[in-house]
N, C-alpha and C positions, 0 to 999 in steps of 0.2 A: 417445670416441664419434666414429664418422663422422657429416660432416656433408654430403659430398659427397649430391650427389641424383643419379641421373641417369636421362637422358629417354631411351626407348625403347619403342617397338611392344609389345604384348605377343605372347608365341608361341603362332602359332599351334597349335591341337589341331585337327586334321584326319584324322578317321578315316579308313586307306586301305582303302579299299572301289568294288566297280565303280559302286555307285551314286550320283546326285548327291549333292553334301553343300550347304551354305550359302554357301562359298565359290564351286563351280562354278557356281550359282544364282547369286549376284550379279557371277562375273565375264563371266554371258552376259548380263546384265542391262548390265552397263559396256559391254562390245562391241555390244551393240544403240544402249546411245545415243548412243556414238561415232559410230557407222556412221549413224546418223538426224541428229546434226548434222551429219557432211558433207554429205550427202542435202540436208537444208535451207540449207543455206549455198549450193549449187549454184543452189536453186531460188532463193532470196533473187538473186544475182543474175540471175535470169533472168526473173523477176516484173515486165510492162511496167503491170499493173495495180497502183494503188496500194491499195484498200481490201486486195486480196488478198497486195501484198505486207505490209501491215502484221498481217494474222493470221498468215502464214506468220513474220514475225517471232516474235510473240505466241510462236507454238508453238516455235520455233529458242530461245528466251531460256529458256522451260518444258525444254526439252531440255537445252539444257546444263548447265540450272541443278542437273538431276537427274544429269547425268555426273558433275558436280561432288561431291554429294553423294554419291553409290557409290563414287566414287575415293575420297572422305576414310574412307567407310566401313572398306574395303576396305586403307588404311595401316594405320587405327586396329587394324584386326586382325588387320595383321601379316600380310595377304596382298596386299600390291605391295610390293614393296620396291624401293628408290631406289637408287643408288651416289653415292657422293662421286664427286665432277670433281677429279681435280688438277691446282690452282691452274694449271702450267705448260703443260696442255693447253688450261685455259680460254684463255690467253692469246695463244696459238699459234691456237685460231681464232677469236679476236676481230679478229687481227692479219689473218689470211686473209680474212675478209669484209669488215675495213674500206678490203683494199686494192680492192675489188670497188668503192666509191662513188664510181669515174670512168668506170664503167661505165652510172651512172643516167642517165637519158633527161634528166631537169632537172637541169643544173648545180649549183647549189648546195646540193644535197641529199649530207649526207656524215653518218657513224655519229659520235658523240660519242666 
């Protein structure tokens, strides 16, 4: 008996058709919230009032927390798919941006 398990996505069934399906519904559902947390993020810092920026918070934390959620959706169903990093590239621009932290404005700011 195998005992192996192993973890993946289920595939997705996507009927090909001109019309929306569930997928295209929720991947414009994800590109709206995207686009509304940037939106809000701009506005957050440009909020001189505080009552206001603290609802404009309120609705930026409601926002992403929904991006959030449609993205895990959206794995779970095997419609965004990820790529592995390999390792060797990872590390090639870890190495490139850590030499960038004698470029920071405060000196003794540098990457771990």
């Amino acid at each position: 008996m195998n005992n192996q398990q192993s973890i993946q996505n289920p595939e997705a069934q996507v009927p090909k058709t001109p019309q929306m399906n569930d997928r295209d519904f929720t991947n414009d559902m994800l590109a709206t919230e995207k686009y509304l947390t940037d939106s809000y993020s701009t506005a957050l810092n440009e909020a001189s009032n505080e009552p206001l920026y603290q609802d404009l918070l309120s609705i930026f934390t409601e926002t992403q927390n929904m991006q959030r959620e449609l993205y895990d959706l959206m794995f779970q169903k095997g419609w965004y798919k990820l790529e592995a990093v390999d390792q060797q590239k990872l590390q090639q621009s870890y190495q490139q941006f850590k030499g960038y932290s004698n470029q920071f404005p405060y000196g003794n700011t540098t990457m771990q």
